[in-house]
N, C-alpha and C positions, 0 to 999 in steps of 0.2 A: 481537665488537662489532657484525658487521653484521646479527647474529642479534638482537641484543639491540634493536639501534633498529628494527627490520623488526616485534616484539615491541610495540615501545614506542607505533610508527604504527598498528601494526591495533588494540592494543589502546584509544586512543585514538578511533576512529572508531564501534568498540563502544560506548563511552561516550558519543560523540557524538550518536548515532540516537533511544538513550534518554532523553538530557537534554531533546534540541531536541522528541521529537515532541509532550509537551504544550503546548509553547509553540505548534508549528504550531496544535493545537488550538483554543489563546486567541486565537488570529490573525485564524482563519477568524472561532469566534465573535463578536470584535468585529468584523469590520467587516465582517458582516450585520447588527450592529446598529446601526451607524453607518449604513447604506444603509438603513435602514428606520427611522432617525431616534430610534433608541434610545438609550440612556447605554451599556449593555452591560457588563460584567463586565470588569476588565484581565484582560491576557493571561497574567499567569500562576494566575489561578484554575483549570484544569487541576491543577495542582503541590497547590491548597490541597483539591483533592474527591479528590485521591491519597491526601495525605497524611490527611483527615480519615477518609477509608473502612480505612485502615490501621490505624487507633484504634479501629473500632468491633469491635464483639464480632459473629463468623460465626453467622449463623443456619440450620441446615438441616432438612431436613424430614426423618420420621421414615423414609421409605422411600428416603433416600438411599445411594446406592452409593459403593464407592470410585472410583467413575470419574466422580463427581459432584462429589469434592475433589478430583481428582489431575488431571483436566482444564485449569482453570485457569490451572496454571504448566505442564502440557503446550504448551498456546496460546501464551503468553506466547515459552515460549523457540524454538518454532519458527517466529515473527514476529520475533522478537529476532535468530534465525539468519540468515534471509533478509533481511530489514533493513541488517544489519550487514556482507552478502555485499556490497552496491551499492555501486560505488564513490563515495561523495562527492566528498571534496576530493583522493583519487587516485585511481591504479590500479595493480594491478602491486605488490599490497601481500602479505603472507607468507601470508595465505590465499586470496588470487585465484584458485588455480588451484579451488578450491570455488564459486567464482561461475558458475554454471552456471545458466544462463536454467530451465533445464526442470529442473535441482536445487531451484531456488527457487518455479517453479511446481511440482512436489513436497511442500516444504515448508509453501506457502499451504494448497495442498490438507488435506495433514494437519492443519494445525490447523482449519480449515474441518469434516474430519470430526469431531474430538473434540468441537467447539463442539454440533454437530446431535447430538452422542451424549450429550452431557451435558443438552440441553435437552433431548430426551424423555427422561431417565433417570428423572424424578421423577415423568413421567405425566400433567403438567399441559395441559389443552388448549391455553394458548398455547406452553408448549414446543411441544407437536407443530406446531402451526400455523407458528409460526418455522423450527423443521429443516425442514419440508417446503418451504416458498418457498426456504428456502435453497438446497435442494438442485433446486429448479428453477432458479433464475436462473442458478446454477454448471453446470447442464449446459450454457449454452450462451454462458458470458463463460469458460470453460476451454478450449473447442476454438478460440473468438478467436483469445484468448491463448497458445494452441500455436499457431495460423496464423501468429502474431505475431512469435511467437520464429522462425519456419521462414523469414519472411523477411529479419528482420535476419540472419539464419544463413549465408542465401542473399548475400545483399552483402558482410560481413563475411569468412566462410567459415569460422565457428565462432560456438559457441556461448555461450562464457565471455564475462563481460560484457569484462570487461581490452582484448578482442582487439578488442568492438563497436565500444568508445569511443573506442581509440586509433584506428580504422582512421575511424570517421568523424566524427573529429575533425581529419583529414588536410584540406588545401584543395583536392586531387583528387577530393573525392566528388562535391560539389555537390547543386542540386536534382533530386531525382528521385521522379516519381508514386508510385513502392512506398512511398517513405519517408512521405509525406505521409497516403495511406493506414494505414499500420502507424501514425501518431500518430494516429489518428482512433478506428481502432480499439483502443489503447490505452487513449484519455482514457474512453471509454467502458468498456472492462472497468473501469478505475478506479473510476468511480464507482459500476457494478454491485457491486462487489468490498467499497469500504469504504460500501457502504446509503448516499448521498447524492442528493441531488435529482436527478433524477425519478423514481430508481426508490423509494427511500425515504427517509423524511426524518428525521433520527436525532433531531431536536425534539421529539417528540411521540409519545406512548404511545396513541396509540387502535389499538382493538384489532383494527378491521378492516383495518389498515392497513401496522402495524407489522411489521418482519420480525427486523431484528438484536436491537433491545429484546424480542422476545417471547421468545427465548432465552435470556436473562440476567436475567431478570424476578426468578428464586428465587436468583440469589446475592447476597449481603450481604458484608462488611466486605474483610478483605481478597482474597476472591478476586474479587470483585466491581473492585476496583482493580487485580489482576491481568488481568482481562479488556478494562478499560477501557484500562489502557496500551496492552497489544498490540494495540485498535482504532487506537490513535493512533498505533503503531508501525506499523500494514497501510498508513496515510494517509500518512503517512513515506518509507512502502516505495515506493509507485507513481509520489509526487511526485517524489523521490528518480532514479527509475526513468527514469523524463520527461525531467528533466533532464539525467541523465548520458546519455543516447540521442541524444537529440535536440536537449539545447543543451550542448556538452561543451567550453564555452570553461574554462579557467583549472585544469584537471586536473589538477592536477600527477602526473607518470610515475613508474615507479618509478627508486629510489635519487635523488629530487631533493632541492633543498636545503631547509633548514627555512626561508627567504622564500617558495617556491614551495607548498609545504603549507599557510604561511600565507595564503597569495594564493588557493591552491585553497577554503580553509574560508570564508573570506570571500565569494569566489563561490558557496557553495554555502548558504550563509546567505541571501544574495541570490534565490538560483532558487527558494529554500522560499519567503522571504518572498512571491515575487511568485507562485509556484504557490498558495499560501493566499488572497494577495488574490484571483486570477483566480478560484478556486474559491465563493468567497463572492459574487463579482459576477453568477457563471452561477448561485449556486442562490436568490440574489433575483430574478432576471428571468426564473425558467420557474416554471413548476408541477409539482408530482408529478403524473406520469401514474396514470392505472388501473396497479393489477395484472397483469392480463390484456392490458394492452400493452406490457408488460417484455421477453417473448418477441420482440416483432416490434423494439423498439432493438437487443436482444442479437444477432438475424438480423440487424440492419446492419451492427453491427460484424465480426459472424460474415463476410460479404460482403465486407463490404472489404479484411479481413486475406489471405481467400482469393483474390479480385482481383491482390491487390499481390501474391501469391503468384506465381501465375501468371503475371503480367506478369514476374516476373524470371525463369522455365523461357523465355518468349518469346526477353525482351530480355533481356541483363544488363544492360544502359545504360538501361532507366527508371526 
């Protein structure tokens, strides 16, 4: 029995990651357009360019590989995986002991390489142009993001998220400079991570510009909706991520009651919503920087993660 509702919670949370992340999507997009004074699209228009791209008929090019359609739902499920590892509205759920901070950066990675493998698969110049920023901006928001993981590791004293969350979700942690750090340089792989303002702007197709759309330019119908989900399953992932780190009120633990799981999904409904509005507020009030100064954000973050690193080999108490 205890198998079966342990079964019952994770497989739930699975479900949940998927449902909610287009809605995150409609979130953000409205209300950028409400701050720029627009009418905007309701929020679940997401769900309706899902479901229409699902209906159309796949177009591929004659020089396409099988790693040009098998990609796709490769992406998908390994965004879906890591996704679905964060605990939301718990923790300590039948597969936590898989929640592995550097499992999940693993996983990121891997769909990251199939994406850059499929967009020069076809040979097109903006394929290549796309994998190649890619794979600059990920040289240097992944070593962050290990710095990242090395210091929540450091305070915690592992790795798994389960053990992050409960441990500083305690009223014994308190404030401390590493942590504040590690959010900074988180918010920032974040946004390197799923193409958002300022390193790119997922609005707009111009072609000197564009990094994630240059990669996905040649697919059509449904893989094209397979890719699109797992964008908004990555955005899912980090917001997600943020929050169970950093604001980890209403978690419920494991084996708690079904009020407490209720209580946990409702706060975590909460932290998306407000992660979405916050995100839409910072990418109306800056500008996309150059290209060629992506590298020197990604070195702050790179900085800071490393800082707060070392401040906890110093101290353990900052």
């Amino acid at each position: 029995m205890v198998l079966i509702a342990g079964l019952l919670v994770q497989g739930v949370q699975m479900l949940l990651v998927v449902a909610l992340a287009p809605l995150l999507v409609g979130v953000v997009r409205l209300t950028k357009a409400r701050l720029m004074r627009h009418r905007g699209a309701p929020v679940v228009q997401p769900y309706r360019d899902l479901m229409r791209l699902m209906r159309k008929e796949v177009v591929l090019a004659h020089n396409a590989s099988w790693l040009f359609r098998v990609s796709p739902y490769l992406i998908f499920a390994a965004t879906w995986v890591a996704a679905a590892l964060i605990p939301t509205f718990a923790s300590g759920l039948l597969f936590s002991w898989a929640a592995d901070l550097i499992a999940i950066v693993a996983l990121l990675a891997s769909a990251r390489f199939f994406l850059a493998l499929a967009a020069m698969d076809v040979g097109t110049s903006f394929g290549g142009i796309g994998a190649s920023r890619e794979m600059m901006i990920s040289t240097l928001a992944e070593p962050a993001m290990m710095l990242t993981v090395f210091s929540l590791a450091l305070i915690a004293g592992s790795t798994q998220l389960s053990t992050i969350v409960e441990y500083l979700a305690a009223p014994g942690v308190g404030l401390r400079v590493s942590l504040g750090m590690a959010l900074v340089a988180l918010v920032i792989v974040a946004l390197a991570e799923n193409a958002r303002i300022p390193v790119d702007n997922p609005g707009t197709h111009l072609e000197l510009t564009m990094v994630h759309e240059a990669m996905v330019l040649e697919y059509s119908g449904r893989h094209l909706a397979m890719i699109e989900l797992a964008a908004a399953l990555k955005l899912l992932l980090y917001i997600s991520l943020i929050g169970a780190i950093f604001w980890p009120f209403s978690i419920a633990g494991s084996g708690a009651s079904v009020g407490a799981y209720v209580l946990g999904a409702l706060a975590y409904l909460v932290k998306l919503l407000a992660g979405g509005v916050l995100l839409a507020i910072f990418e109306v009030s800056i500008a996309k920087m150059r290209l060629f100064r992506v590298p020197n954000l990604l070195g702050v973050a790179l900085m800071l993660a490393l800082l707060g690193t070392l401040l906890l080999f110093v101290s353990r108490s900052i």
